[in-house]
N, CA, C and O atoms as a DFTB+ gen file, in Angstrom:
208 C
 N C O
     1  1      -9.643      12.343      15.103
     2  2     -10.989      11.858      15.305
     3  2     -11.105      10.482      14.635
     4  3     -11.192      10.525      13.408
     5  1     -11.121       9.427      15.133
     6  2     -11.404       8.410      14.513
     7  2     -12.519       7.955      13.638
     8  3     -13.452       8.758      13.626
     9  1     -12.677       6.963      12.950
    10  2     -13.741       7.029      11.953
    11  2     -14.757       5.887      12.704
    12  3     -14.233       4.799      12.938
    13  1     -16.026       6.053      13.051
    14  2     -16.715       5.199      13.599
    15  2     -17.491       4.144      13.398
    16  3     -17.872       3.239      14.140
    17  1     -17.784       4.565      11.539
    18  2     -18.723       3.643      10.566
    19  2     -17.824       2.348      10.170
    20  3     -17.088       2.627       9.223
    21  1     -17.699       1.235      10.550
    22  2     -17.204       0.462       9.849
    23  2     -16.897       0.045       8.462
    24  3     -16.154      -0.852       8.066
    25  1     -17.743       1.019       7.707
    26  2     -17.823       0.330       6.244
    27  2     -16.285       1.775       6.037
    28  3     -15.076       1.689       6.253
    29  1     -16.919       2.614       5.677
    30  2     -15.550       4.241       5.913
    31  2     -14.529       3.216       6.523
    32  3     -13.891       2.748       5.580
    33  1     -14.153       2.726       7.603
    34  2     -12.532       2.387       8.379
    35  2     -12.791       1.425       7.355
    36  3     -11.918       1.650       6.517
    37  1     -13.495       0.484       6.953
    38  2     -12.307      -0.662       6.036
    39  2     -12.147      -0.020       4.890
    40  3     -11.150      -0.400       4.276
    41  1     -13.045       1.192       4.144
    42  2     -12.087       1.693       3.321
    43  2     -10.839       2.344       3.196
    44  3      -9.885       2.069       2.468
    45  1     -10.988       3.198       3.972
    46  2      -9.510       3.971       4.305
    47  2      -8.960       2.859       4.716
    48  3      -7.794       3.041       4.364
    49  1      -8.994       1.763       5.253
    50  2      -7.526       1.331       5.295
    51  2      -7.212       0.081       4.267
    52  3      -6.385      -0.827       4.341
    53  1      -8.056       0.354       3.432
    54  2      -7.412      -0.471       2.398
    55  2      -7.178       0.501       1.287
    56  3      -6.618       0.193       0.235
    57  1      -7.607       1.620       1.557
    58  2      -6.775       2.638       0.523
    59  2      -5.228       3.109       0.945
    60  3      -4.368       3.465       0.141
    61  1      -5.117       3.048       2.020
    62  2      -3.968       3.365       3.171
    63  2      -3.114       1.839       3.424
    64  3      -2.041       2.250       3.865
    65  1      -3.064       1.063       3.403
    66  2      -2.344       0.105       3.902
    67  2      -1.875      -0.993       2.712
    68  3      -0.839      -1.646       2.586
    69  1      -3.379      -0.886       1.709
    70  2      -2.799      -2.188       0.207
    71  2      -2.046      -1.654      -0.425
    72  3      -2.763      -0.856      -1.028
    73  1      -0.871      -1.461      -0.821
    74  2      -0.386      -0.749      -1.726
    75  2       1.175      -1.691      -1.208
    76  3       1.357      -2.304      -0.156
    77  1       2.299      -1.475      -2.599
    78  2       3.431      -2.056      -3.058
    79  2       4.682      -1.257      -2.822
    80  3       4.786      -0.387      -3.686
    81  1       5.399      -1.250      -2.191
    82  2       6.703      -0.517      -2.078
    83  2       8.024      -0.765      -2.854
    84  3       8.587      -1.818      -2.553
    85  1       8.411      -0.269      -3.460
    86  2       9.487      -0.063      -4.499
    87  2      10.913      -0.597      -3.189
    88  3      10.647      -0.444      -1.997
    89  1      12.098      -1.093      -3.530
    90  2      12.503      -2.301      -2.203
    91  2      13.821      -0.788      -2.820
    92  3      14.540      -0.346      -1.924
    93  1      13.957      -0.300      -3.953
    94  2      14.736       0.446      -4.639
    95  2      14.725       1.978      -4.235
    96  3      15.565       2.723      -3.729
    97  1      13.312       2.147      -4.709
    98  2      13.954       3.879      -4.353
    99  2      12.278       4.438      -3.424
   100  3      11.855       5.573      -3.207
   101  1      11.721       3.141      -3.090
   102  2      10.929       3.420      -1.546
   103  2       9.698       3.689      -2.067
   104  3       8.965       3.251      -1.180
   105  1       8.826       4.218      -3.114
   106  2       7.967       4.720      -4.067
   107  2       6.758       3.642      -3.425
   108  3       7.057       2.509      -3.048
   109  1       5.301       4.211      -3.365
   110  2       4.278       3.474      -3.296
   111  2       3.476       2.895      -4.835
   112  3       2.971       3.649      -5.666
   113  1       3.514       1.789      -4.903
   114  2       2.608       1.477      -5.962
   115  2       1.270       0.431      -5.780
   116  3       1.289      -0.603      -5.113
   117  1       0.378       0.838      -6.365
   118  2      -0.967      -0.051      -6.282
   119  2      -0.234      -1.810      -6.219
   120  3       0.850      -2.289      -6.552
   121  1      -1.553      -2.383      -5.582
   122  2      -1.127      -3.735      -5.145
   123  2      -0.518      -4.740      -6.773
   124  3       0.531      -5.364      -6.932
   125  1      -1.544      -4.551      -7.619
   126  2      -1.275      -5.128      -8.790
   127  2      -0.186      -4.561      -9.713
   128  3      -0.161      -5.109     -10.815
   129  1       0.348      -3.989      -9.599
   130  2       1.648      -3.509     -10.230
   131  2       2.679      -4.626     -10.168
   132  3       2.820      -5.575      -9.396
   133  1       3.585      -4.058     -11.597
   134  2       4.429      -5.425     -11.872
   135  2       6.061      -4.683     -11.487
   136  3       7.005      -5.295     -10.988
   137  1       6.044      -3.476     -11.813
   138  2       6.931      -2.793     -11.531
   139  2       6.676      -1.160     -11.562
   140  3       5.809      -0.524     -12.161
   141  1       7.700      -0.730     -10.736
   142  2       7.611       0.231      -9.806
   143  2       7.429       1.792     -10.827
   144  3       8.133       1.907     -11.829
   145  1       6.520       2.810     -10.473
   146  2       5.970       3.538     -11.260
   147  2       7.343       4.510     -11.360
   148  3       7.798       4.577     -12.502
   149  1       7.890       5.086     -10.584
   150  2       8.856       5.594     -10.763
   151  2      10.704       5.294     -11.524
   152  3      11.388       5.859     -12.376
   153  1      10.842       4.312     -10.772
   154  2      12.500       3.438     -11.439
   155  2      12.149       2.645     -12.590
   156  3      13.025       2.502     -13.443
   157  1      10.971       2.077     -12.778
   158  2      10.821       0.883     -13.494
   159  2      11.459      -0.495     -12.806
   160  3      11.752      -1.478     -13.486
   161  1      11.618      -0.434     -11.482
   162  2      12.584      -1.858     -11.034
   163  2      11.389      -2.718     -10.514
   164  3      10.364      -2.373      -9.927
   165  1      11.736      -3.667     -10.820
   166  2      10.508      -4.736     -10.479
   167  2      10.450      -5.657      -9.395
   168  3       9.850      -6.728      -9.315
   169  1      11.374      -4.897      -8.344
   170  2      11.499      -5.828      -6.857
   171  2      10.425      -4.848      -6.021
   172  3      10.546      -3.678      -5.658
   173  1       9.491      -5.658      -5.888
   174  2       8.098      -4.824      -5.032
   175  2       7.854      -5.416      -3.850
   176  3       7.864      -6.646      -3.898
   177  1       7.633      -4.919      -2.790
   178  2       7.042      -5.889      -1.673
   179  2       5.252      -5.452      -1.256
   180  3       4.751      -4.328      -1.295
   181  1       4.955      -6.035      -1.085
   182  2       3.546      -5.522      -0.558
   183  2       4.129      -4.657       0.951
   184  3       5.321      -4.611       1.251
   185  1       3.034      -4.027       1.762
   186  2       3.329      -2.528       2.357
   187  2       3.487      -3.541       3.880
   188  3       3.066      -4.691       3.763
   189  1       3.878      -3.271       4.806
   190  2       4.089      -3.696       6.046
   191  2       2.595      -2.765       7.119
   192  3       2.278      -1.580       7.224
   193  1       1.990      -4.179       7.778
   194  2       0.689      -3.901       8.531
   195  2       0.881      -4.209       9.452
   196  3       1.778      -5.047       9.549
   197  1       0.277      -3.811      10.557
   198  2       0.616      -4.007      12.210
   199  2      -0.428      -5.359      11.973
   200  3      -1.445      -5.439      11.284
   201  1       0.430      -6.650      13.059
   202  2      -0.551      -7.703      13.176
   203  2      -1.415      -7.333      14.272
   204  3      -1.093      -6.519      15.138
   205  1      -2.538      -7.955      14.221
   206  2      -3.647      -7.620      15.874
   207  2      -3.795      -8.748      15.825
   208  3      -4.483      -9.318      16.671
């Protein structure tokens, strides 16, 4: 069921889509993170978004 309220869809997808990926052992971390919650390795990429 999709979400119809605009204000709800830009939250969920910035709870769903901002987030940091560990390049090491794949782990999600919040955008502001310096290094990765799990390894401690500090090669992060921000998360991959479909362009429109």
């Amino acid at each position: 069921m999709p979400v119809v309220d605009i204000e709800k869809r830009r939250l969920a997808q910035h709870y769903l889509l901002y987030k940091k990926v560990c390049r090491t052992c794949g782990a999600t971390n919040p955008m502001n993170a310096k290094k990765c919650r799990k390894c401690k390795n500090k090669d992060l990429r921000p998360k991959r978004r479909k362009k429109q």
